[in-house]
mmCIF file of the N, C-alpha and C atoms, coordinates in Angstrom:
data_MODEL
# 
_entry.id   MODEL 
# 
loop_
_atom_site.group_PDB 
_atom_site.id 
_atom_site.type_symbol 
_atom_site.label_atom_id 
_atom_site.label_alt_id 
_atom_site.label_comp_id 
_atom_site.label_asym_id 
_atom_site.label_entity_id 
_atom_site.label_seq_id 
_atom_site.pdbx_PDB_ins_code 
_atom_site.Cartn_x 
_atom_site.Cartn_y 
_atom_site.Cartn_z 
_atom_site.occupancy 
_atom_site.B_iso_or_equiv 
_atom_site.pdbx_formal_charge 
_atom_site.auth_seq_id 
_atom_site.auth_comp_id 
_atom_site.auth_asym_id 
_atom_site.auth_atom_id 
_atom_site.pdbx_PDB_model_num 
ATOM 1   N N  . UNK A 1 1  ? 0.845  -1.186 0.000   1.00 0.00 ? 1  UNK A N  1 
ATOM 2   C CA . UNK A 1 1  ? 0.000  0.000  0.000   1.00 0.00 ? 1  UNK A CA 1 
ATOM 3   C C  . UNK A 1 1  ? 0.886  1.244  0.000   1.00 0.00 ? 1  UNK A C  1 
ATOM 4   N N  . UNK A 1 2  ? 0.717  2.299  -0.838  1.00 0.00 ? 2  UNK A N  1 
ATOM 5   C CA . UNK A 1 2  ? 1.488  3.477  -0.987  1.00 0.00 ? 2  UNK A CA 1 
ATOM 6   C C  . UNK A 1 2  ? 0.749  4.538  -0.405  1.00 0.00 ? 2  UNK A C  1 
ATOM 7   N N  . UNK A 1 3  ? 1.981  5.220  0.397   1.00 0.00 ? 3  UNK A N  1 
ATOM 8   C CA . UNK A 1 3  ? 1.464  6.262  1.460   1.00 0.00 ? 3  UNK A CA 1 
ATOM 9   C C  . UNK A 1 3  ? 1.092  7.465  0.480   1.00 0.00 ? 3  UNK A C  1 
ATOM 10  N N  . UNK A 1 4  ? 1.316  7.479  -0.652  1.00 0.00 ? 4  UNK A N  1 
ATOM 11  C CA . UNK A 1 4  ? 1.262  8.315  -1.624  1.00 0.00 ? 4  UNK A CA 1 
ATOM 12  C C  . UNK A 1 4  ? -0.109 8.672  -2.359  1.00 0.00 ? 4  UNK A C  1 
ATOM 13  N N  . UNK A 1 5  ? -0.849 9.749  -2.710  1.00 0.00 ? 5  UNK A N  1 
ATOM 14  C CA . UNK A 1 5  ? -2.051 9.685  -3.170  1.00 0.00 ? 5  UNK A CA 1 
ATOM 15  C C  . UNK A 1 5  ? -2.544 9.105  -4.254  1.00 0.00 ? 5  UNK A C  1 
ATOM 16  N N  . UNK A 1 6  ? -3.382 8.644  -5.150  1.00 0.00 ? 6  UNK A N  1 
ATOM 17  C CA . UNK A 1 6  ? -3.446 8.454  -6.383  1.00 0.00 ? 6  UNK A CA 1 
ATOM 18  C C  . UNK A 1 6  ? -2.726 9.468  -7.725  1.00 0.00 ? 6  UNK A C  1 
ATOM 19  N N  . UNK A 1 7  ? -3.076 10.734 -7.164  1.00 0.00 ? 7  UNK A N  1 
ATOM 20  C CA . UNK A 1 7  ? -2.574 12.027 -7.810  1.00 0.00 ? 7  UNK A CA 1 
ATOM 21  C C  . UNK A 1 7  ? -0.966 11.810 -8.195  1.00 0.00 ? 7  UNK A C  1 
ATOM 22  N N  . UNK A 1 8  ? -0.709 12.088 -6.932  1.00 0.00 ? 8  UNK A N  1 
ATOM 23  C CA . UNK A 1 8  ? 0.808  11.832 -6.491  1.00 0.00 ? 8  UNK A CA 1 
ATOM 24  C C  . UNK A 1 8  ? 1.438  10.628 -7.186  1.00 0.00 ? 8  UNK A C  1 
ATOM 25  N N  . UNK A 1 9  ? 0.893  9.512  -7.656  1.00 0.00 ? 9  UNK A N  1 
ATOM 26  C CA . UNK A 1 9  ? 1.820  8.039  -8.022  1.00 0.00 ? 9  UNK A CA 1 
ATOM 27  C C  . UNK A 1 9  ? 1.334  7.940  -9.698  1.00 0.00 ? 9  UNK A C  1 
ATOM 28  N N  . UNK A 1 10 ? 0.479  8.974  -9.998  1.00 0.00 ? 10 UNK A N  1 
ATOM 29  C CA . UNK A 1 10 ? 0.581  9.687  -11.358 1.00 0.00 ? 10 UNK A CA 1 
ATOM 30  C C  . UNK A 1 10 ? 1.495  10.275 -12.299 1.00 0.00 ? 10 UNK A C  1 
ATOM 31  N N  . UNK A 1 11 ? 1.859  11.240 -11.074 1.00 0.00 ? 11 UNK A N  1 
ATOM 32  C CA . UNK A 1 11 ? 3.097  12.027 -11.289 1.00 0.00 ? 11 UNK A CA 1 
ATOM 33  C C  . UNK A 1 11 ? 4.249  11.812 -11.252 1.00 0.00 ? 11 UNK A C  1 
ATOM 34  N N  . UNK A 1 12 ? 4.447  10.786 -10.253 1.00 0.00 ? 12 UNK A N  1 
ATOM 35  C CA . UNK A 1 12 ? 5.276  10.239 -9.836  1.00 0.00 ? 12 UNK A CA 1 
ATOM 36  C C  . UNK A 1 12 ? 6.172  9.200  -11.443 1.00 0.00 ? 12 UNK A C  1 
ATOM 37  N N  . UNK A 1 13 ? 4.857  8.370  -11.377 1.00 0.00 ? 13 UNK A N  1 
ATOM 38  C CA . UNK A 1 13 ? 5.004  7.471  -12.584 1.00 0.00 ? 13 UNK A CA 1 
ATOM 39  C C  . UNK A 1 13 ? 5.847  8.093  -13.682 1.00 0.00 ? 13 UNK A C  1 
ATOM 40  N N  . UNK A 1 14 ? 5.236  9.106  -14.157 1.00 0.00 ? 14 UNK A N  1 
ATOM 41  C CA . UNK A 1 14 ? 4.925  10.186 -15.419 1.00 0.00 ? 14 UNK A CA 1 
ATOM 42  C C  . UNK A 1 14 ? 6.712  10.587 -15.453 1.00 0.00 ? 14 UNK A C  1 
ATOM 43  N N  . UNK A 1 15 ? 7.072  11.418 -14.059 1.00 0.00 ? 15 UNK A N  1 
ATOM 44  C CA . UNK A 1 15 ? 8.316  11.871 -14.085 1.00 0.00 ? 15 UNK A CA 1 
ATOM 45  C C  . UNK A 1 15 ? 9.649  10.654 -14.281 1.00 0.00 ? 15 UNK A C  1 
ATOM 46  N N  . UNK A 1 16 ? 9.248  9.478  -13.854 1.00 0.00 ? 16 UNK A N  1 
ATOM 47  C CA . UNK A 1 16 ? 9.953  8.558  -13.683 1.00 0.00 ? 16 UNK A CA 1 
ATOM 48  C C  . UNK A 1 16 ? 10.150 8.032  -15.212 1.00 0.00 ? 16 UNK A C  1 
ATOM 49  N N  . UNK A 1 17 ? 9.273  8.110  -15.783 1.00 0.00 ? 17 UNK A N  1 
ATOM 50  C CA . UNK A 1 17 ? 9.211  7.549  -17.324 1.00 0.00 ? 17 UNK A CA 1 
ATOM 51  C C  . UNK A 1 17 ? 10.139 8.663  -18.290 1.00 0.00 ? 17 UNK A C  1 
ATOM 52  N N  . UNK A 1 18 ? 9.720  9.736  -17.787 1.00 0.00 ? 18 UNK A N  1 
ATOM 53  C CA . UNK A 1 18 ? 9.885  10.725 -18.215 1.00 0.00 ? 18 UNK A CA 1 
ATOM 54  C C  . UNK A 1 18 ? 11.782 11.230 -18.345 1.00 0.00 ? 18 UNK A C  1 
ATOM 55  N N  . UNK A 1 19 ? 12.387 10.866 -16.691 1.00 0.00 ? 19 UNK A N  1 
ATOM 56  C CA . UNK A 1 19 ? 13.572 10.865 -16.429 1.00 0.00 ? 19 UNK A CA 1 
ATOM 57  C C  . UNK A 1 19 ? 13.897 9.580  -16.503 1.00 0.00 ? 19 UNK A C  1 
ATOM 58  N N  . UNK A 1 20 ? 13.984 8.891  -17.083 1.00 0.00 ? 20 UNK A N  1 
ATOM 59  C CA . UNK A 1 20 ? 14.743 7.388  -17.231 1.00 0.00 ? 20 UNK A CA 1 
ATOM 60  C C  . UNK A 1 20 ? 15.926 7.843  -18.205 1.00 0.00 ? 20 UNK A C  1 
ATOM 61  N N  . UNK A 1 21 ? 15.555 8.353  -19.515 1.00 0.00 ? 21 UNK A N  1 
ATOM 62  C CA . UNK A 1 21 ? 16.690 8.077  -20.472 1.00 0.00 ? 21 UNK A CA 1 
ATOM 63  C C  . UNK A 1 21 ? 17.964 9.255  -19.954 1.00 0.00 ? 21 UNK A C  1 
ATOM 64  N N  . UNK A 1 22 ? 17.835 9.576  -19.201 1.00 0.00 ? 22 UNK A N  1 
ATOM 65  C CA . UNK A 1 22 ? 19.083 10.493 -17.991 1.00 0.00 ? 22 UNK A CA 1 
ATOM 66  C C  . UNK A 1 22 ? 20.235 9.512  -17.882 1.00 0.00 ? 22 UNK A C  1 
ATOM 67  N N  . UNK A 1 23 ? 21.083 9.510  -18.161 1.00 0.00 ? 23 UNK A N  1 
ATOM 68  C CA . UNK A 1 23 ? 22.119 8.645  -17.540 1.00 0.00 ? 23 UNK A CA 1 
ATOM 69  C C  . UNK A 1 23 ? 22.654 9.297  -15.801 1.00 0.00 ? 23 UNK A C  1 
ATOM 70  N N  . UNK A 1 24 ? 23.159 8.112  -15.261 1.00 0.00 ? 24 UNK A N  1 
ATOM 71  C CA . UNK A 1 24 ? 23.546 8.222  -13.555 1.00 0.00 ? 24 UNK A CA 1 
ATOM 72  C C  . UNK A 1 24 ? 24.021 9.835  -13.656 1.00 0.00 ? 24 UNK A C  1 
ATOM 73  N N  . UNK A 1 25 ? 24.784 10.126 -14.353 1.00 0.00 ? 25 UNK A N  1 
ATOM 74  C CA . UNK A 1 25 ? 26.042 11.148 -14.195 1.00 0.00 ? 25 UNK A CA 1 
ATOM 75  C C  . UNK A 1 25 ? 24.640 12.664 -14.584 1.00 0.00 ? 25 UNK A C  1 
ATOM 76  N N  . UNK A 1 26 ? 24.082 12.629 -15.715 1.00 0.00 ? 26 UNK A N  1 
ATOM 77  C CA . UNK A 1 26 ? 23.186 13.533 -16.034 1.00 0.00 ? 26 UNK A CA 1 
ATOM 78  C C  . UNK A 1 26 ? 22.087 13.665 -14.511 1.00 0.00 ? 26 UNK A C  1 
ATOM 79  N N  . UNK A 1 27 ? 21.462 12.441 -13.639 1.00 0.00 ? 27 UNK A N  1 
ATOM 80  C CA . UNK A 1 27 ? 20.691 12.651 -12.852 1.00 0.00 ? 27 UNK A CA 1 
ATOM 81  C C  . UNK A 1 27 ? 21.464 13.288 -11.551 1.00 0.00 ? 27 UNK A C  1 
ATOM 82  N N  . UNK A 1 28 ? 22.812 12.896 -11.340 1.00 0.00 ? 28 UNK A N  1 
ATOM 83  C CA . UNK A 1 28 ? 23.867 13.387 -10.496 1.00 0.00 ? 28 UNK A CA 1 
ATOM 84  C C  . UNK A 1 28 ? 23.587 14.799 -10.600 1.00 0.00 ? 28 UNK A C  1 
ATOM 85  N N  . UNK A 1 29 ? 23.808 15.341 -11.836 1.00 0.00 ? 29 UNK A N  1 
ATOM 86  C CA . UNK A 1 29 ? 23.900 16.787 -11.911 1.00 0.00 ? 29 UNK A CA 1 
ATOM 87  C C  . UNK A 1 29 ? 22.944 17.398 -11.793 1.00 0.00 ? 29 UNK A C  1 
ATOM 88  N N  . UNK A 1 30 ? 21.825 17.188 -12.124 1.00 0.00 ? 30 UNK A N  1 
ATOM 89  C CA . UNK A 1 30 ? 20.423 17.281 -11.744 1.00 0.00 ? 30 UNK A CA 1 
ATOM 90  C C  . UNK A 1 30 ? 19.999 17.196 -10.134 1.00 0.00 ? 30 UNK A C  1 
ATOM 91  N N  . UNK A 1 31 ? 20.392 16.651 -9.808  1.00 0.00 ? 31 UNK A N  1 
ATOM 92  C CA . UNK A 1 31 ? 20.493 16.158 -8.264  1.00 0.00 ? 31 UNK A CA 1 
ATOM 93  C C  . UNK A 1 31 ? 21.388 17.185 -7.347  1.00 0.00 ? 31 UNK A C  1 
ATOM 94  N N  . UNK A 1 32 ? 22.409 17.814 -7.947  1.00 0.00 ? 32 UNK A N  1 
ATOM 95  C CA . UNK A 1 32 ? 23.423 18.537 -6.843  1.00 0.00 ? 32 UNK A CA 1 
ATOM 96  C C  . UNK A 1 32 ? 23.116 19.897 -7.290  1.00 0.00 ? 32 UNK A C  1 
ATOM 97  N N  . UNK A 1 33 ? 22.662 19.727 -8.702  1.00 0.00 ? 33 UNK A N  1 
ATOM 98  C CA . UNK A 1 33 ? 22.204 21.975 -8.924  1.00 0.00 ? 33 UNK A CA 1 
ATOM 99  C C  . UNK A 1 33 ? 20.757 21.499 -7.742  1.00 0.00 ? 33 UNK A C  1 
ATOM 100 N N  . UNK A 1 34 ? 19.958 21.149 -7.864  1.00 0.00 ? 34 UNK A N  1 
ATOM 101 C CA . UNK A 1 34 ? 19.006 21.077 -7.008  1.00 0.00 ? 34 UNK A CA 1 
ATOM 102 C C  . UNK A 1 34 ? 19.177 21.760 -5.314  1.00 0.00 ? 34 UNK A C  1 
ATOM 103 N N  . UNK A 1 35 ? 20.279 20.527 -5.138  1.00 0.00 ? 35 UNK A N  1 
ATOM 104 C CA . UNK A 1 35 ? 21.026 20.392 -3.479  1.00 0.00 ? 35 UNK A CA 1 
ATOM 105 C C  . UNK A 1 35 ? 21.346 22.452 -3.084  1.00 0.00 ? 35 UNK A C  1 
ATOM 106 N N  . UNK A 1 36 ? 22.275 22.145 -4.354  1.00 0.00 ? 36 UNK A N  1 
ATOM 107 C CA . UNK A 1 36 ? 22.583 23.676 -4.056  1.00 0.00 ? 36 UNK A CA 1 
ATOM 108 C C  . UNK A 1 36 ? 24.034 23.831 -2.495  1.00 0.00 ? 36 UNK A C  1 
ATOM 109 N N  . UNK A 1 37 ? 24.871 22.732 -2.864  1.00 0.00 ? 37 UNK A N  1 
ATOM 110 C CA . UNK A 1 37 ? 25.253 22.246 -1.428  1.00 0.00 ? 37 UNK A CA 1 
ATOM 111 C C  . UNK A 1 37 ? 26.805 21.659 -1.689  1.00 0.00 ? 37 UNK A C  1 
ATOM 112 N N  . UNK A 1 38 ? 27.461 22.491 -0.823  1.00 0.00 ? 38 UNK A N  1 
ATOM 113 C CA . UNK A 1 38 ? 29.772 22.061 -0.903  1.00 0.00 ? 38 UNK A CA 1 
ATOM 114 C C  . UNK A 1 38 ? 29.899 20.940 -0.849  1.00 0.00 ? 38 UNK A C  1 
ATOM 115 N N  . UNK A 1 39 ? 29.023 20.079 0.262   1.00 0.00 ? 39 UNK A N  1 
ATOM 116 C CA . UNK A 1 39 ? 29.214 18.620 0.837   1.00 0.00 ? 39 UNK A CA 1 
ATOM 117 C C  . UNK A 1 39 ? 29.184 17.870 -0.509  1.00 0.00 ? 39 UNK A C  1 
ATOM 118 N N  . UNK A 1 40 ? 29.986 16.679 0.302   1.00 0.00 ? 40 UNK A N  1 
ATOM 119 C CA . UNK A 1 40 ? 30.853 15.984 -0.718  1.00 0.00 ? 40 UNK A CA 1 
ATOM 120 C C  . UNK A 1 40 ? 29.452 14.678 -1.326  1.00 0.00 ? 40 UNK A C  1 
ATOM 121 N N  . UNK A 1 41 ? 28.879 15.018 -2.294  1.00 0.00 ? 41 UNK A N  1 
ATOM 122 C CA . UNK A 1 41 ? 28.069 13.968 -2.731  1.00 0.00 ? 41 UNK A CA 1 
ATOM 123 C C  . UNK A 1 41 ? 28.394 12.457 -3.349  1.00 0.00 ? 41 UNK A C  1 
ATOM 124 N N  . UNK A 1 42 ? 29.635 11.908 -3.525  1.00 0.00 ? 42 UNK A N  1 
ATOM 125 C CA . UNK A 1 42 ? 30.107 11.325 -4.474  1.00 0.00 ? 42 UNK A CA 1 
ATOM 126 C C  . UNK A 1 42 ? 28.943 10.162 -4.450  1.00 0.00 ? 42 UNK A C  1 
ATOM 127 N N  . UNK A 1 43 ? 28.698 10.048 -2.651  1.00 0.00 ? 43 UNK A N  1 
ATOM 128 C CA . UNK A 1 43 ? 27.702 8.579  -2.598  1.00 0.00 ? 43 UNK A CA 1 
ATOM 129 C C  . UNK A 1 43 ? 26.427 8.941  -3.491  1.00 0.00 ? 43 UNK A C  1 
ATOM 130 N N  . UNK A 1 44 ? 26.245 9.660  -4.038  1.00 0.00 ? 44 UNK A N  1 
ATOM 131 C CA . UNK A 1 44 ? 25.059 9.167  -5.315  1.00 0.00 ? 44 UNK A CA 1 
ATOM 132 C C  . UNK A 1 44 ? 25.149 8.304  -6.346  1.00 0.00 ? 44 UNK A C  1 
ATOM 133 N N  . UNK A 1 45 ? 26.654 8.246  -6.580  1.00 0.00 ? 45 UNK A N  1 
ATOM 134 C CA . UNK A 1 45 ? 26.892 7.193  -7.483  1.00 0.00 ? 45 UNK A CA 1 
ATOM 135 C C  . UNK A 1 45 ? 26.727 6.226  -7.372  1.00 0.00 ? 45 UNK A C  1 
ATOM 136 N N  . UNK A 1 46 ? 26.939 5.652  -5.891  1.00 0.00 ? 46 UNK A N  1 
ATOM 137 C CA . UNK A 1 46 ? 26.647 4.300  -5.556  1.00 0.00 ? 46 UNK A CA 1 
ATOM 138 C C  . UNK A 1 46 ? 25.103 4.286  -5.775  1.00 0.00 ? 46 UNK A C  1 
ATOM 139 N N  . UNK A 1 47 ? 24.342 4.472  -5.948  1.00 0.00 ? 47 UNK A N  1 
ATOM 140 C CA . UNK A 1 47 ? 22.953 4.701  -6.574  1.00 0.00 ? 47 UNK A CA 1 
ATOM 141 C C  . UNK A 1 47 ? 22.318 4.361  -7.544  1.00 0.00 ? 47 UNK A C  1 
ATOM 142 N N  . UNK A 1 48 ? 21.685 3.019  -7.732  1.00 0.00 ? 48 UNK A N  1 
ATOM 143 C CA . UNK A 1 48 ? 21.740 2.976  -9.082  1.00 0.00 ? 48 UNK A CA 1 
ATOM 144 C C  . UNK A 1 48 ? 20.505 3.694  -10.018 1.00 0.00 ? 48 UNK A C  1 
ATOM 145 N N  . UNK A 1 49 ? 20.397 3.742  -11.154 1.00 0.00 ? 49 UNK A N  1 
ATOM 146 C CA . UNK A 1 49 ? 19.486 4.744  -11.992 1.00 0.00 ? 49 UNK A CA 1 
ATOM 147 C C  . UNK A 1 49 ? 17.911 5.063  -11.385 1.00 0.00 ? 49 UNK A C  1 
ATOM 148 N N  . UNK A 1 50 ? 17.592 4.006  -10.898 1.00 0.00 ? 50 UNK A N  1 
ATOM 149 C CA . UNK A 1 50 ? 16.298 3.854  -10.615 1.00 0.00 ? 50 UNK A CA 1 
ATOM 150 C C  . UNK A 1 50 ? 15.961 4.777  -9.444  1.00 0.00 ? 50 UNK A C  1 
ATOM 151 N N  . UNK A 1 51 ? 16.890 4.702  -8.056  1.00 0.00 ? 51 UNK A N  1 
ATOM 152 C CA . UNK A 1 51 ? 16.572 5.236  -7.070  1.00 0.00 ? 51 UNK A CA 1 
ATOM 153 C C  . UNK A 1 51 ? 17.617 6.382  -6.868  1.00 0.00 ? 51 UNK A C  1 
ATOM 154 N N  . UNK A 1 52 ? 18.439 6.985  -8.028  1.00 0.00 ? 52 UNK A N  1 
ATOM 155 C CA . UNK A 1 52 ? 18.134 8.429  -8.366  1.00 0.00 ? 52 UNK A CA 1 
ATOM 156 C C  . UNK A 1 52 ? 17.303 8.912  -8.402  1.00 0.00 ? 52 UNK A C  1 
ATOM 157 N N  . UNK A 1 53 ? 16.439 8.275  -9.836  1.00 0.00 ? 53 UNK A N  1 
ATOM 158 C CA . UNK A 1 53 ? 15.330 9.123  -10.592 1.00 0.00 ? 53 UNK A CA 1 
ATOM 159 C C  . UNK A 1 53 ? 14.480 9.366  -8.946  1.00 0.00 ? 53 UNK A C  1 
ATOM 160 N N  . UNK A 1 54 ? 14.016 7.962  -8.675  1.00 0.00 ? 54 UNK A N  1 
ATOM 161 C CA . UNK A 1 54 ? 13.288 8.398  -7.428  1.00 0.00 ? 54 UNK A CA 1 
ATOM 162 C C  . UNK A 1 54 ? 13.409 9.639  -6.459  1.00 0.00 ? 54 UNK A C  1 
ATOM 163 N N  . UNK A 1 55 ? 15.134 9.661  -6.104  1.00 0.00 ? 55 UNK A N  1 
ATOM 164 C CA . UNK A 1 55 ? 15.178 10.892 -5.419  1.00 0.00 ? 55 UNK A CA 1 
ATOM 165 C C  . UNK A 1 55 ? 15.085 12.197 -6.077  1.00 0.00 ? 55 UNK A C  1 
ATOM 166 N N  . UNK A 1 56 ? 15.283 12.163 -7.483  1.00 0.00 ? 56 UNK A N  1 
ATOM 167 C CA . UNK A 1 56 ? 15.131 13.364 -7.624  1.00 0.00 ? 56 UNK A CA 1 
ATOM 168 C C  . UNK A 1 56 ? 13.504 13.595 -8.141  1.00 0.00 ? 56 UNK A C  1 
ATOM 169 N N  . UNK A 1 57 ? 13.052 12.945 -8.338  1.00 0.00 ? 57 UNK A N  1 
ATOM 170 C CA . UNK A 1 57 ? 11.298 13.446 -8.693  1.00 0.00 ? 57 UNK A CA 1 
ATOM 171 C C  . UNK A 1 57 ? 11.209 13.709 -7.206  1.00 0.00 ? 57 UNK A C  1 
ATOM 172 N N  . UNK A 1 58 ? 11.404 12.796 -5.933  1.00 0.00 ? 58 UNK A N  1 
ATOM 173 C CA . UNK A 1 58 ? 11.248 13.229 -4.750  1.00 0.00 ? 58 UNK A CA 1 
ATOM 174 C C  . UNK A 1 58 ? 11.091 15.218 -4.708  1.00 0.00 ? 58 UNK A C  1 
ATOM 175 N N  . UNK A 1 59 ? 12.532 15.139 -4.880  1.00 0.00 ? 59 UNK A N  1 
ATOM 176 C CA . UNK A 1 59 ? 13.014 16.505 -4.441  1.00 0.00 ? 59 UNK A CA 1 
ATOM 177 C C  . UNK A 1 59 ? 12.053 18.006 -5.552  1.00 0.00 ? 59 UNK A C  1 
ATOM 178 N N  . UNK A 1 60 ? 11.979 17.406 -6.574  1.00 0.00 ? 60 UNK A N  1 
ATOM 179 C CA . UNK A 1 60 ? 11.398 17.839 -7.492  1.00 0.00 ? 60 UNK A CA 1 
ATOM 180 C C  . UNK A 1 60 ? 9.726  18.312 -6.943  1.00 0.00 ? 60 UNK A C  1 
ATOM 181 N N  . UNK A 1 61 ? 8.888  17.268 -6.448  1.00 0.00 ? 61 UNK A N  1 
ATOM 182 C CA . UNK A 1 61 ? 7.602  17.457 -5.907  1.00 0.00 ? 61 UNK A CA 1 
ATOM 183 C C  . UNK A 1 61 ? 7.937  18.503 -4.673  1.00 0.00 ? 61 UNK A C  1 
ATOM 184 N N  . UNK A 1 62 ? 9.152  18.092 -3.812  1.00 0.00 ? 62 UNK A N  1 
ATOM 185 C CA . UNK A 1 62 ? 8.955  19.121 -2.423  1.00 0.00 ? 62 UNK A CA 1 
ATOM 186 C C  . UNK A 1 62 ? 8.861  20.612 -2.787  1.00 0.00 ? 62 UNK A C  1 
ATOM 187 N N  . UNK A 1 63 ? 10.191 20.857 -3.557  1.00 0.00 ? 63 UNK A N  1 
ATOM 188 C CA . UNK A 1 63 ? 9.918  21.800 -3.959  1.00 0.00 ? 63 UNK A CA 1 
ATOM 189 C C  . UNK A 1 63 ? 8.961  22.588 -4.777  1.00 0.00 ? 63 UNK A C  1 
ATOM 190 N N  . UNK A 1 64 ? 8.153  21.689 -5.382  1.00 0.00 ? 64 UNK A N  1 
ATOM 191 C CA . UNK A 1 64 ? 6.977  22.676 -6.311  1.00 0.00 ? 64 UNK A CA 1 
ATOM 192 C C  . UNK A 1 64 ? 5.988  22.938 -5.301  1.00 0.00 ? 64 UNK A C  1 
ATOM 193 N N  . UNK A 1 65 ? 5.840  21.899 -4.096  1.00 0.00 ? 65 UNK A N  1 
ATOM 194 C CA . UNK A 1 65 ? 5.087  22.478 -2.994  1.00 0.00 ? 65 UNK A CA 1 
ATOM 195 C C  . UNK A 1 65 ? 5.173  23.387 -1.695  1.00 0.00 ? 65 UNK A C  1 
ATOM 196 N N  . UNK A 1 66 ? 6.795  23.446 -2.213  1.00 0.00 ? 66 UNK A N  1 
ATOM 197 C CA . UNK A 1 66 ? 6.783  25.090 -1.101  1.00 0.00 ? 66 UNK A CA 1 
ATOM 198 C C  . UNK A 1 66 ? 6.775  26.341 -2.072  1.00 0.00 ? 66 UNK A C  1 
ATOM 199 N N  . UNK A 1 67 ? 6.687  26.081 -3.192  1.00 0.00 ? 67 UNK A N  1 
ATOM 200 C CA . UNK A 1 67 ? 5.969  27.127 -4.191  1.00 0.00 ? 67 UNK A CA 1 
ATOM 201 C C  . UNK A 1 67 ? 4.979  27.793 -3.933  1.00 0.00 ? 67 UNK A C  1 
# 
């Protein structure tokens, strides 16, 4: 069961499909202009494609909702 709304695993889906053809290194960069942050990220790499994309649609939704 997903704590997530119907709305939400729409979007979710949508962005995920959407950011797949990103390679690791493209979602990396995507991921640290986001962060906005000195600290040393390298552990994203250990990450594989999938649960990038995840974090960054994550980060992607927070922010359109403190919009």
């Amino acid at each position: 069961m997903s704590i997530l709304s119907e709305e939400a695993e729409r979007a979710l889906f949508y962005r995920r499909n959407h950011m797949g053809d990103l390679t690791k290194t493209e979602l990396q960069g995507k991921l640290l202009k986001l962060l906005k942050t000195d600290r040393d990220m390298n552990f994203l790499m250990s990450l594989d494609e999938k649960d990038l994309t995840t974090l960054l649609v994550a980060l992607m939704e927070r922010i359109e909702h403190m919009k």
